[in-house]
C-alpha positions as CSV (number, residue, x, y, z in Angstrom):
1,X,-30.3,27.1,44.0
2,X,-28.3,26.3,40.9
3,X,-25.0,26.5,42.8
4,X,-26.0,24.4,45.5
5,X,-26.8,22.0,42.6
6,X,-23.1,22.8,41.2
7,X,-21.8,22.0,44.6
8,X,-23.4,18.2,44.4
9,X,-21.2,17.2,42.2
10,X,-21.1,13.5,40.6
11,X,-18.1,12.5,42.9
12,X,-19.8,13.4,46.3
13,X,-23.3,11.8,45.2
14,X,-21.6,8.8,44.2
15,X,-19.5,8.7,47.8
16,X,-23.2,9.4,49.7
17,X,-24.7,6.6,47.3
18,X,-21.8,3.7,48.8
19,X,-22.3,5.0,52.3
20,X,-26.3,4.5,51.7
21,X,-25.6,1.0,50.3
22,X,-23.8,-0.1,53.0
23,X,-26.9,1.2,55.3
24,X,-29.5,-0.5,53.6
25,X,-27.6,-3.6,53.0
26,X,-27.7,-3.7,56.6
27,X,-31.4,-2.7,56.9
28,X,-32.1,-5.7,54.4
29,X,-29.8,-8.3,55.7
30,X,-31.3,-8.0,58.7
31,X,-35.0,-8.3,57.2
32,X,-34.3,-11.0,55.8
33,X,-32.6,-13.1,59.0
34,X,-35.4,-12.1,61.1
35,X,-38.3,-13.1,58.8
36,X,-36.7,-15.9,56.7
37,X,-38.4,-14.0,53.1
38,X,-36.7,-14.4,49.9
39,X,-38.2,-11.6,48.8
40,X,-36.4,-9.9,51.1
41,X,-33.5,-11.7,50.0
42,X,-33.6,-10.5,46.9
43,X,-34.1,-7.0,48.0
44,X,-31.2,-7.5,49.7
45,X,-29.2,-8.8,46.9
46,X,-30.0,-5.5,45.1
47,X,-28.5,-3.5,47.5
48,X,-25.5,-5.4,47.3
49,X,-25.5,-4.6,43.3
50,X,-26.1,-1.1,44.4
51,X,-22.7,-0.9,46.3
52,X,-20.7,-2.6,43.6
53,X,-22.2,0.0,41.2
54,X,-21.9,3.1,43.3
55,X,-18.5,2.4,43.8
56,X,-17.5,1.2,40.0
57,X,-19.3,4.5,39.1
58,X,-17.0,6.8,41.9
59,X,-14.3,5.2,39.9
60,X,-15.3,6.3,36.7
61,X,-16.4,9.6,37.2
62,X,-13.5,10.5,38.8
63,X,-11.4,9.0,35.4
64,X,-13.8,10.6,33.9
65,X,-13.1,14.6,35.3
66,X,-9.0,13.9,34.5
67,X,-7.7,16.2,31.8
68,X,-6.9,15.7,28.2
69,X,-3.1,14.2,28.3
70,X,-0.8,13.1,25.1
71,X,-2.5,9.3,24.9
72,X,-6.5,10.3,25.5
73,X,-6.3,14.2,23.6
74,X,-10.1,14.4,23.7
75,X,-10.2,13.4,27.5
76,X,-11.5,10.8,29.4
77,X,-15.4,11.8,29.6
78,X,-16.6,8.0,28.1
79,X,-15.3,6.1,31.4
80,X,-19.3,7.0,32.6
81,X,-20.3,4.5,29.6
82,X,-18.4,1.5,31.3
83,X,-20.0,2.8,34.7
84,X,-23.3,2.5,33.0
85,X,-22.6,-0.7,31.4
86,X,-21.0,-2.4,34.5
87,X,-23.9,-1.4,36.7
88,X,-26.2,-3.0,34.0
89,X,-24.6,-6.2,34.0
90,X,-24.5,-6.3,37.8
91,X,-28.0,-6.0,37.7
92,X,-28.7,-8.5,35.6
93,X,-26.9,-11.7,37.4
94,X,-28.7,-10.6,40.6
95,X,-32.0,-10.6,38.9
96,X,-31.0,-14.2,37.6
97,X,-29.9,-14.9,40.9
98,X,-32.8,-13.9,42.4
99,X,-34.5,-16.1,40.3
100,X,-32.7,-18.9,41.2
101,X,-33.3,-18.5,44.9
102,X,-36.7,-18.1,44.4
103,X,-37.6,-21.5,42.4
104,X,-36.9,-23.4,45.3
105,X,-39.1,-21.8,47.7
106,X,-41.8,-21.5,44.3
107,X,-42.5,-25.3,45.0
108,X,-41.8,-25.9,48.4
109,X,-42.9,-22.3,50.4
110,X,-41.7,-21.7,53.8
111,X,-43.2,-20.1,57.2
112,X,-42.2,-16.8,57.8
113,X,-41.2,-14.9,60.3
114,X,-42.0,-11.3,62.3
115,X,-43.1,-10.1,58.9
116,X,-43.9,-6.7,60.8
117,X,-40.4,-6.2,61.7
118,X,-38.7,-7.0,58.4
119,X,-41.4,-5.0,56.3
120,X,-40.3,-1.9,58.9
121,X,-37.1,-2.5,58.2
122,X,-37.5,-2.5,54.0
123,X,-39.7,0.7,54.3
124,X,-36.8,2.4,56.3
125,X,-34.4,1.5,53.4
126,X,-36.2,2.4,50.9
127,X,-36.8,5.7,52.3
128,X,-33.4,6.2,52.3
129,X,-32.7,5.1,48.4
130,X,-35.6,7.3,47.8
131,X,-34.7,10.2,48.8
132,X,-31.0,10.3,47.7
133,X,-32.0,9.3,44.2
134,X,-34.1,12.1,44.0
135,X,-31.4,14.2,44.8
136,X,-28.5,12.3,42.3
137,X,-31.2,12.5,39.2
138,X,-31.9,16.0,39.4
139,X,-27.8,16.8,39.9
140,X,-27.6,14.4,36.8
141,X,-29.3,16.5,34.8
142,X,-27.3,19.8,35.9
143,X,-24.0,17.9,35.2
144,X,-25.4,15.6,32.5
145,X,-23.7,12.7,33.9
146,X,-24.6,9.3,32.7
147,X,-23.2,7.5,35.5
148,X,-25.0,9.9,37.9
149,X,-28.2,9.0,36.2
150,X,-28.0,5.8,36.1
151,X,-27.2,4.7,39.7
152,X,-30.2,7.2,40.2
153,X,-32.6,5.6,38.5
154,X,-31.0,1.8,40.1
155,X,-32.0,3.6,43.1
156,X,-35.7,4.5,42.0
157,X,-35.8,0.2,40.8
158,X,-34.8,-0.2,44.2
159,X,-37.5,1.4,45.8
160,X,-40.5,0.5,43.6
161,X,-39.0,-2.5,43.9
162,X,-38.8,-2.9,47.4
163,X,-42.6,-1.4,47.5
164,X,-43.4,-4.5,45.5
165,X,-41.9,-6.8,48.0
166,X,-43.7,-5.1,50.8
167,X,-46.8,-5.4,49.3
168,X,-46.6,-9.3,48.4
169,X,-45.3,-10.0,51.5
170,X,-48.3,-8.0,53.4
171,X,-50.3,-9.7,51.1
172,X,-49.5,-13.2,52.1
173,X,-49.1,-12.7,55.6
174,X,-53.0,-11.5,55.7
175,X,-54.2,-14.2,53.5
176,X,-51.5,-17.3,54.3
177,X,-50.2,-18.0,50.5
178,X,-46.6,-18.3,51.3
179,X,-46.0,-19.1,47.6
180,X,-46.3,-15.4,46.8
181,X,-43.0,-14.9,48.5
182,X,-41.5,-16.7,46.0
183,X,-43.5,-15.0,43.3
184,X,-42.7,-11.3,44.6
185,X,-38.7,-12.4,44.1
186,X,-39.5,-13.3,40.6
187,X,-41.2,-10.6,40.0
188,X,-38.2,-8.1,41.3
189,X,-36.1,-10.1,39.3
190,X,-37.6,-9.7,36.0
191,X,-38.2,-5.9,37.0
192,X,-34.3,-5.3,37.4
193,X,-33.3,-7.0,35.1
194,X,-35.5,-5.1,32.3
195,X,-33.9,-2.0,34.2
196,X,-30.2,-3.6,33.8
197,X,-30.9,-4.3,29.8
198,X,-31.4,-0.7,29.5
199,X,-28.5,0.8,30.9
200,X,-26.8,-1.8,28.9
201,X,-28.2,-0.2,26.0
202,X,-27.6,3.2,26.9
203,X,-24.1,2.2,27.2
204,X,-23.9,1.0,23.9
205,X,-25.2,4.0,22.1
206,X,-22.9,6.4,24.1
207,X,-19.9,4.3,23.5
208,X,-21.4,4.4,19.5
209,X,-21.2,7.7,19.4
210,X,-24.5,8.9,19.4
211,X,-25.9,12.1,18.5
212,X,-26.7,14.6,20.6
213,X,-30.2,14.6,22.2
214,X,-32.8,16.7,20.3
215,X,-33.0,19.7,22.2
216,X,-29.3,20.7,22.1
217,X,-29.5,19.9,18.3
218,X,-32.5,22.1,18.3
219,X,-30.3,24.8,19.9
220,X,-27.2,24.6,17.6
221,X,-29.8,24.7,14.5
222,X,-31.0,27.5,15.6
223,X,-27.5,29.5,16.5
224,X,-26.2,28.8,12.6
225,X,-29.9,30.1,11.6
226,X,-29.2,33.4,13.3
227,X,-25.6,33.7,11.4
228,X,-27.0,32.4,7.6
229,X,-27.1,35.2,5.4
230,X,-28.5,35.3,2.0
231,X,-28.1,38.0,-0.7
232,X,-29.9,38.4,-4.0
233,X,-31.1,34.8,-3.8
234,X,-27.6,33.6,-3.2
235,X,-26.1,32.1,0.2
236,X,-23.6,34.3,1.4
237,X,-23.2,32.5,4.4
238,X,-24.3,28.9,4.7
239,X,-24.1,25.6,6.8
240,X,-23.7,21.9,5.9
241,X,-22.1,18.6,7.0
242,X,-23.5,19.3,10.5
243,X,-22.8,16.2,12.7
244,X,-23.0,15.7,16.3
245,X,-21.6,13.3,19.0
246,X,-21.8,13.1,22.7
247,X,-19.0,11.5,25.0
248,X,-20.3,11.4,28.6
249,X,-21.0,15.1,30.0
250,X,-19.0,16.7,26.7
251,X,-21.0,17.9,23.5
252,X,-19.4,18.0,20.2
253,X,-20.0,19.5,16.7
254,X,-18.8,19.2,13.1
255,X,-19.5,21.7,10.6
256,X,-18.9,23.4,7.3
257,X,-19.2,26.9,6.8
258,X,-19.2,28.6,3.8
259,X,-18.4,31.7,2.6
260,X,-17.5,34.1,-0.7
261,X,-13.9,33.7,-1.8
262,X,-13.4,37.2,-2.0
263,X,-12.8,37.1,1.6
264,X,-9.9,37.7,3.8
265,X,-8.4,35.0,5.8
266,X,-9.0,37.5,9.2
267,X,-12.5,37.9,8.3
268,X,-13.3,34.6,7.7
269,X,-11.4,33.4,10.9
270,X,-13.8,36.6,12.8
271,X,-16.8,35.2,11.8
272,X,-16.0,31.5,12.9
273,X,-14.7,32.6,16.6
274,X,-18.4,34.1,16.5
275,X,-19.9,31.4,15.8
276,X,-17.8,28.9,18.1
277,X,-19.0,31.6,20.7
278,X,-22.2,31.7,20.3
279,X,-22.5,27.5,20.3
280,X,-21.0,27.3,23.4
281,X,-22.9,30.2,24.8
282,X,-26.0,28.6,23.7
283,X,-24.9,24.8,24.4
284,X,-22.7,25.0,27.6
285,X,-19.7,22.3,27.4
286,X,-20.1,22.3,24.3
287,X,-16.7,21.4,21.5
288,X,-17.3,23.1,17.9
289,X,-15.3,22.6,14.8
290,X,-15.7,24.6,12.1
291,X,-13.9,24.0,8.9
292,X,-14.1,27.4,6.6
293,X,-14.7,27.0,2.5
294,X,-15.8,28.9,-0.4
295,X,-19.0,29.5,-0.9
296,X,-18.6,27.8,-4.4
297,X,-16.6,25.0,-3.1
298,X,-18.0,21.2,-1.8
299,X,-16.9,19.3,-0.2
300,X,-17.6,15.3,-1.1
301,X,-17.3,12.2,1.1
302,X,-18.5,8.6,1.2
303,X,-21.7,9.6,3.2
304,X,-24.8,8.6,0.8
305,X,-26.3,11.7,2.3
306,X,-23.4,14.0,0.6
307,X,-24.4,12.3,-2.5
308,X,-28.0,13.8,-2.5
């Protein structure tokens, strides 16, 4: 199951995810020409973010797998941030578009239209966008892609918010308020664009260079643990200056590792290929870089925290 998971990878998701967009754009379009719903406008608008997104994210993940070359020596693995950023602003002017649309009909509400047919239509859509994010957040997590997850989760706003036009739109057909149309849109409006402000933020941490999540912290803690030594109450082997960063799918560490000065060169340079080893056994992807010192050397910088 994990290799058909492999197999999925960030590139053919993303290429499914445009071919989807252009599929439920149609769906919506449609909905909304045959019921006259701004609701279902602005369901429709969404999809059209979606597209623009899928395919600015295709882009980037593709950028994103090219090698290290002489002008980007770490690689290209942050390109997912400006996927995750772009798709956040997208999102964003179609919520205040959406709003926009919507104020009109807020104060003057209009008649609409074979309601059964256009809610048919959004279900069948949102079927769609459900079942394929479901599929592109779970491969996220197997090729901890950013811009993987983040057109998934668009896709899940999609849907809930699509269930949320179906519902108001059910909702005033049965009881005649045609000013909840209006109200639905604003409502799917400030829902997306909550959803945009986050992927904005996201995008700003990763692009900060933000530590690594807690769990593969958790995991490289534990793999120094297992190689720190003590001897007669003294560190023979020891850890500090332990920092982490994470650029798109890549993991990196920074560390010192100390050890007595009595040592050879070749047996320091052993014990460090171990170590390398054994994080990126334990953390898969992951970059380590271990600077050796003597045990009774320190080494100072401007951090307050080395100041302790």
């Amino acid at each position: 199951m994990n290799a058909v998971w492999h197999r999925l990878t960030p590139q053919r998701l993303l290429a499914a995810s445009v071919g989807v967009a252009l599929a439920t754009i149609l769906l919506k379009t449609l909905a909304w020409w045959i019921t006259d719903s701004v609701g279902l406008l602005s369901d429709a608008m969404e999809s059209v973010v979606n597209l623009a997104s899928a395919m600015f994210g295709l882009w980037m993940v593709t950028v994103a797998a090219r090698p290290a070359d002489d002008e980007h020596p770490y690689g290209h693995h942050k390109a997912e941030y400006f996927s995750s950023g772009f798709e956040g602003i997208l999102i964003i002017v179609a919520a205040l578009g959406i709003i926009w649309a919507s104020l009109g009909r807020l104060w003057d509400p209009q008649p609409l239209q074979r309601l059964d047919w256009g809610l048919g239509l959004s279900v069948l859509s949102s079927a769609l966008n459900g079942g394929l994010a479901w599929v592109m957040l779970r491969a996220s997590r197997v090729h901890r892609s950013l811009a993987l997850e983040a057109d998934a989760r668009h896709l899940f706003t999609d849907v809930w918010t699509s269930a949320g036009v179906v519902v108001g739109l059910a909702l005033a057909w049965a009881t005649g308020w045609l000013w909840l149309d209006a109200v639905v849109a604003i409502g799917v409006a400030l829902n997306i664009g909550r959803e945009g402000a986050h992927l904005l933020w996201r995008s700003s941490q990763g692009l900060m260079d933000e530590a690594v999540e807690p769990d593969v912290r958790t995991a490289i803690d534990d793999v120094l643990a297992s190689f720190a030594h003590q001897r007669n109450g003294s560190d023979i082997i020891r850890f500090d200056h332990v920092y982490t960063r994470k650029a798109g799918q890549r993991r990196y560490v920074d560390l010192h590792m100390h050890m007595p000065a009595s040592w050879t060169l070749g047996r320091a340079a052993a014990l460090r290929a171990s170590v390398e080893q054994a994080l990126m056994s334990a953390v898969p992807g992951l970059r380590a870089t271990i600077q050796l010192l003597p045990s009774d050397v320190e080494a100072h910088f401007d951090d307050p925290r080395d100041l302790k």
